[in-house]
C-alpha positions in Angstrom: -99.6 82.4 -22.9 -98.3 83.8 -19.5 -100.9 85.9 -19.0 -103.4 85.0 -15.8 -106.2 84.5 -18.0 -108.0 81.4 -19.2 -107.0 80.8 -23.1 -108.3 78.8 -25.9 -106.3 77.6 -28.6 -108.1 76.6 -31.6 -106.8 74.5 -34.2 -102.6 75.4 -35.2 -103.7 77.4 -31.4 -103.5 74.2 -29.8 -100.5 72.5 -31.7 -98.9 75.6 -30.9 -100.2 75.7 -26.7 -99.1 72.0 -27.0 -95.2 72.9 -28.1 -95.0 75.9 -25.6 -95.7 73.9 -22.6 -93.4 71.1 -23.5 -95.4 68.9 -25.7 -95.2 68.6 -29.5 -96.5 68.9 -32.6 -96.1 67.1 -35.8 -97.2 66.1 -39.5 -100.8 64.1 -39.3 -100.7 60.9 -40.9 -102.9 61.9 -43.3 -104.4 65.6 -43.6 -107.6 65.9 -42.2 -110.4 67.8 -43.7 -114.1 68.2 -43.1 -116.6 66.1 -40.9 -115.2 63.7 -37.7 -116.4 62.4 -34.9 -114.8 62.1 -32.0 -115.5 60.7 -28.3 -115.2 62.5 -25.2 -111.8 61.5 -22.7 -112.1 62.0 -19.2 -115.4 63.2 -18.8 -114.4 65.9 -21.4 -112.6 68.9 -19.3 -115.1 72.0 -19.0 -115.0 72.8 -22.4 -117.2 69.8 -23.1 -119.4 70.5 -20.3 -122.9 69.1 -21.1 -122.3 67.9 -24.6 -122.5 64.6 -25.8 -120.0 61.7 -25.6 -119.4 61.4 -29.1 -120.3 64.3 -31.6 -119.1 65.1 -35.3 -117.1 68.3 -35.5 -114.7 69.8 -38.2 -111.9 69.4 -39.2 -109.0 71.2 -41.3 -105.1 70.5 -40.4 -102.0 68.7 -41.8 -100.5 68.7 -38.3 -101.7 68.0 -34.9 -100.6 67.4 -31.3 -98.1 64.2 -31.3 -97.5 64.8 -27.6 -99.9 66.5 -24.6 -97.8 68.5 -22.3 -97.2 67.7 -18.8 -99.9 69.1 -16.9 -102.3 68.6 -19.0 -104.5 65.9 -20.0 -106.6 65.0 -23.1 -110.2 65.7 -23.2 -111.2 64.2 -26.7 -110.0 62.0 -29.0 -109.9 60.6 -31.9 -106.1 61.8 -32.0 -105.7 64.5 -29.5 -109.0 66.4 -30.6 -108.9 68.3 -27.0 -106.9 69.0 -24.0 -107.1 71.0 -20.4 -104.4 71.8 -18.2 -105.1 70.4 -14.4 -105.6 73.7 -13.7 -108.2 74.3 -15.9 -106.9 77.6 -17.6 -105.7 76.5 -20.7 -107.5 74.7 -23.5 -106.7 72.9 -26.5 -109.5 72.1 -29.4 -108.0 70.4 -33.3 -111.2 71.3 -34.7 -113.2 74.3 -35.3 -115.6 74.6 -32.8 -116.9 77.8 -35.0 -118.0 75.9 -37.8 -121.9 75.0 -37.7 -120.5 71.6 -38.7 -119.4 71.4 -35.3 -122.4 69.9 -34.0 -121.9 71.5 -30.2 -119.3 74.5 -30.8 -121.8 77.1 -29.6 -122.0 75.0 -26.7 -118.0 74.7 -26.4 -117.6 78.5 -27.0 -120.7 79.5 -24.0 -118.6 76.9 -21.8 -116.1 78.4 -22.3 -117.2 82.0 -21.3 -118.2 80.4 -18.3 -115.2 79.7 -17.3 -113.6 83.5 -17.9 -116.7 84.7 -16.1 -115.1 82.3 -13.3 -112.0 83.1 -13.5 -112.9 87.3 -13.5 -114.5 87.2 -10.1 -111.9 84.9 -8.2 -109.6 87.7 -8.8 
């Protein structure tokens, strides 16, 4: 995670980015498995770009984020489903965005391209 690069953590990837930068992650209420929907949080970072404000995705995890790190902010919710750091190198999905039950994953995965493409030729 201190590489220069842009990085997506998926699932225990994103309770784990969430502890490293000084958040946290604990036990769910209640383990969470198979279809959820979930609604978009401010405007929905980059990884969200041009998908839909509320979309079903899935699920599969006894823990999850309990608290976003400082610099970043949450992206979707239902719980923290996603998070971006401000600068907008570092991203956080609960789901799994690979799963064709993830109604928009290809679209979060080309997004997300995008943004190493980006990030390749500003350096």
């Amino acid at each position: 995670l201190e590489l220069n690069i842009p990085i997506l953590g998926i699932c225990a990837g994103h309770q784990f980015m969430a502890g490293y930068y000084g958040g946290a992650a604990a036990e769910a209420a209640e383990p969470e498995f198979g279809a959820a929907q979930i609604t978009l949080a401010n405007g929905g970072g980059q990884i969200f770009a041009d998908t839909p404000d509320v979309q079903t995705v899935w699920e599969s995890h006894n823990d999850e984020v309990s608290v976003v790190p400082e610099g970043f902010f949450i992206t979707a919710s239902s719980h923290v489903q996603g998070m971006e750091n401000e600068k907008g190198d570092r991203f956080g999905l609960q789901f799994h965005p690979e799963v064709n039950d993830s109604e928009y994953g290809q679209n979060m995965f080309q997004n997300f391209i995008e943004i190493c493409k980006k990030n390749r030729n500003s350096q």
